[in-house]
DRENDO-1510 file (C-alpha; in Angstrom, 1 decimal, always signed):
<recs>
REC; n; res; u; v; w
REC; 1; UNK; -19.6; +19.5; +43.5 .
REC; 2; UNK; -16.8; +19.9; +41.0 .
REC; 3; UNK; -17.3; +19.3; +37.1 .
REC; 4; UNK; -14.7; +17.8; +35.0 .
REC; 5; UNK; -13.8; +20.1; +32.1 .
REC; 6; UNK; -13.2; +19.6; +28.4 .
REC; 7; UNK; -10.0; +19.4; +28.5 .
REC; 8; UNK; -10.1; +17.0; +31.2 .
REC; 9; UNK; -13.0; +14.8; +28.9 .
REC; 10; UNK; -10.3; +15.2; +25.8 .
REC; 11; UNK; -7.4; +13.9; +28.0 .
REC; 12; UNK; -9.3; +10.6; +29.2 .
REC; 13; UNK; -10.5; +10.4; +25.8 .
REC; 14; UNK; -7.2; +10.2; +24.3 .
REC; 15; UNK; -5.9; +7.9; +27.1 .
REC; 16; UNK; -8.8; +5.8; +25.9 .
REC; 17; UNK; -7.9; +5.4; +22.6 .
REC; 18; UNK; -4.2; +4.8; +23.0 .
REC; 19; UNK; -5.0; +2.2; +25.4 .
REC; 20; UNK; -7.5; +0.6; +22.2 .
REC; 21; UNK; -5.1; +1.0; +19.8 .
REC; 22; UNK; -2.5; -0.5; +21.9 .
REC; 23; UNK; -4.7; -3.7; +23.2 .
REC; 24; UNK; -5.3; -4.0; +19.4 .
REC; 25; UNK; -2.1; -4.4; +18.4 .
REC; 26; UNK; -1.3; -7.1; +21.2 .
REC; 27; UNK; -4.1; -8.8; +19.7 .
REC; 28; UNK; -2.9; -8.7; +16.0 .
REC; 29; UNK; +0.4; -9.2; +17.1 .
REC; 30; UNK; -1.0; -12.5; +18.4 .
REC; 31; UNK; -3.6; -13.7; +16.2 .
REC; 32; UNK; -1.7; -12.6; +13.1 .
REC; 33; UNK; +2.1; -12.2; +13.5 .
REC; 34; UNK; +2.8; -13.3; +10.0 .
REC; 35; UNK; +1.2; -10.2; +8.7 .
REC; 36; UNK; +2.2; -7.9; +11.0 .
REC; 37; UNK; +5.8; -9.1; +12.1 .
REC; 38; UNK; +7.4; -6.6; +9.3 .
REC; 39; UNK; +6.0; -3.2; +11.1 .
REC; 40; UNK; +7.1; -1.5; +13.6 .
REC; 41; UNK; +4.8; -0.9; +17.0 .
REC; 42; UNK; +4.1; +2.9; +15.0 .
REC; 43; UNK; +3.8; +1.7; +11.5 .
REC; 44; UNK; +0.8; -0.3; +13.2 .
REC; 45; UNK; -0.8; +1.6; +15.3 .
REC; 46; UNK; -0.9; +4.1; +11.6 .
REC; 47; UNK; -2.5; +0.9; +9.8 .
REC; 48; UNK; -4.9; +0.6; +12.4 .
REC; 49; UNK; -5.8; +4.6; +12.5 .
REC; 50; UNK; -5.7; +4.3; +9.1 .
REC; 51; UNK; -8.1; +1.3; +8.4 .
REC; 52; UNK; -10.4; +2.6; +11.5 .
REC; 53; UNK; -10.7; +5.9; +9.2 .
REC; 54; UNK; -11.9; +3.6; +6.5 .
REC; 55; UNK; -14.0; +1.6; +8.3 .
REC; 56; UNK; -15.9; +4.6; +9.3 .
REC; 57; UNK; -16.5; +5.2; +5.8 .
REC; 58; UNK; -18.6; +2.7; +5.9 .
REC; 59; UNK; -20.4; +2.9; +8.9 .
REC; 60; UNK; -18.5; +0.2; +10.5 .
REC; 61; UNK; -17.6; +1.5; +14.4 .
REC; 62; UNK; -18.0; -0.4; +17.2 .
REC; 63; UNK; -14.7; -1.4; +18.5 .
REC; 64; UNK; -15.4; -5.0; +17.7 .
REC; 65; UNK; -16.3; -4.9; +13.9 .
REC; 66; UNK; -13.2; -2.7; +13.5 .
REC; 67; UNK; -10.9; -5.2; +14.9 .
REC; 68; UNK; -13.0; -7.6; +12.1 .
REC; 69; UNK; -12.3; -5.0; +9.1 .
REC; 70; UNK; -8.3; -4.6; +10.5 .
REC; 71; UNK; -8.0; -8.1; +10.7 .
REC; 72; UNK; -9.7; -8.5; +7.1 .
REC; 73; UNK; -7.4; -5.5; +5.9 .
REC; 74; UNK; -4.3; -7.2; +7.1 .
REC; 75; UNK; -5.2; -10.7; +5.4 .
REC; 76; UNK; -6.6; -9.6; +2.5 .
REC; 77; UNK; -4.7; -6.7; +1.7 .
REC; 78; UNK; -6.2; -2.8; +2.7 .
REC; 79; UNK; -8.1; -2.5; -0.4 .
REC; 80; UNK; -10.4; -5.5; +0.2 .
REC; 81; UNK; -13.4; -3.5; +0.2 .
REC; 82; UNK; -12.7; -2.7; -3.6 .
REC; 83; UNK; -13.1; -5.8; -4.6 .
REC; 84; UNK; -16.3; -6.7; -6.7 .
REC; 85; UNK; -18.0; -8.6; -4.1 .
REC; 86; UNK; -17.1; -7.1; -1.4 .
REC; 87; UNK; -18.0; -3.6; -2.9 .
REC; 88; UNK; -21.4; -4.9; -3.6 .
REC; 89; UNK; -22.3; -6.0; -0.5 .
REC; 90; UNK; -21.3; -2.6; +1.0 .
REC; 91; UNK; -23.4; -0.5; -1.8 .
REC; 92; UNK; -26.5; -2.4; -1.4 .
REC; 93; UNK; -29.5; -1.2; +0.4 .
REC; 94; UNK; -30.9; -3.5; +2.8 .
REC; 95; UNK; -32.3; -3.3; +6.5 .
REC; 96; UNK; -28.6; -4.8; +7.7 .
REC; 97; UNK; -26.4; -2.8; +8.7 .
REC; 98; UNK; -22.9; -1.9; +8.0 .
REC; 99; UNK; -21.6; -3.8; +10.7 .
REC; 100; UNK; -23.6; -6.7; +9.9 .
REC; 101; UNK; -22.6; -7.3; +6.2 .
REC; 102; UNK; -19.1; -7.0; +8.0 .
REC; 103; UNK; -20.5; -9.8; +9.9 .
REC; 104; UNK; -21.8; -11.8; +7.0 .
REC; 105; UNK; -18.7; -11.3; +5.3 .
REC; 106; UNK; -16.3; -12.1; +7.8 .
REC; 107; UNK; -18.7; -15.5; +8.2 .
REC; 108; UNK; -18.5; -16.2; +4.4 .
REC; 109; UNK; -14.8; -15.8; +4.5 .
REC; 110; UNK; -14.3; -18.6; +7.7 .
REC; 111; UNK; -16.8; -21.2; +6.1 .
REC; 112; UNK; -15.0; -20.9; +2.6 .
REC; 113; UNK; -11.8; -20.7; +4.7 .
REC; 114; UNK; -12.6; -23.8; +6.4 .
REC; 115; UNK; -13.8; -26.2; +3.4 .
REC; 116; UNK; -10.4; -24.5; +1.4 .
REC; 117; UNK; -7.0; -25.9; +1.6 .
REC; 118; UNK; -5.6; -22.8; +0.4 .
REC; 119; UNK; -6.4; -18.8; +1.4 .
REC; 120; UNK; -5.8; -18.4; -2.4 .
REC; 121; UNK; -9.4; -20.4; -3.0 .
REC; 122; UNK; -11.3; -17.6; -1.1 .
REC; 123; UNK; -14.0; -16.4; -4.0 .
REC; 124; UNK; -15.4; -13.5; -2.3 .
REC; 125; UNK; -12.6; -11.6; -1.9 .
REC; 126; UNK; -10.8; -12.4; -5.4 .
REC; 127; UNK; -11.8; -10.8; -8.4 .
</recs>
């Protein structure tokens, strides 16, 4: 029976994740080509192995809630999570996880989103 080897594992591996970060950027190039139309296909895929970094800061990795915190990123600018509100949900203790108050947050943002005429109206992620 033969055995694949590490570097066999860190090949498909890196296949893997080239294939994610390119299926992510069809999908932003899709869902938000206002605020990605200015970069490049490489200046992208370096936002989004940029914000994945700091999504795993904050314990936010499944596949899914990064595409949320990109998506978030590229709307609301890449230092979102500093804002007051958005810091503070983040810091808080609670039995939710990261990924949930990513949840919760990107919820908020789509009700407030939908009752506002304007993204400039959005209170949880202005100061």
């Amino acid at each position: 029976m033969k055995s694949i080897n590490q570097l066999q594992m860190d090949k498909m591996e890196q296949l893997a994740r080239q294939r994610y970060y390119r299926k992510l950027s069809e999908f932003l190039r899709l869902e938000l080509p206002d605020e990605v139309e200015s970069m490049t296909d490489d200046e992208l895929c370096i936002f989004i192995i940029n914000q994945e970094a700091r999504a795993s800061r904050l314990d936010i990795l499944s596949q899914a809630s990064v595409a949320q915190y990109i998506c978030l990123a590229l709307v609301y600018g890449e230092d979102f999570v500093e804002k007051p509100d958005v810091r503070n949900l983040f810091a808080e203790t609670s039995e939710f996880s990261s990924e949930d108050k990513l949840d919760f947050l990107f919820d908020a943002i789509e009700e407030e989103d939908a009752s506002s005429v304007d993204d400039d109206d959005l209170d949880i992620i202005e100061d």
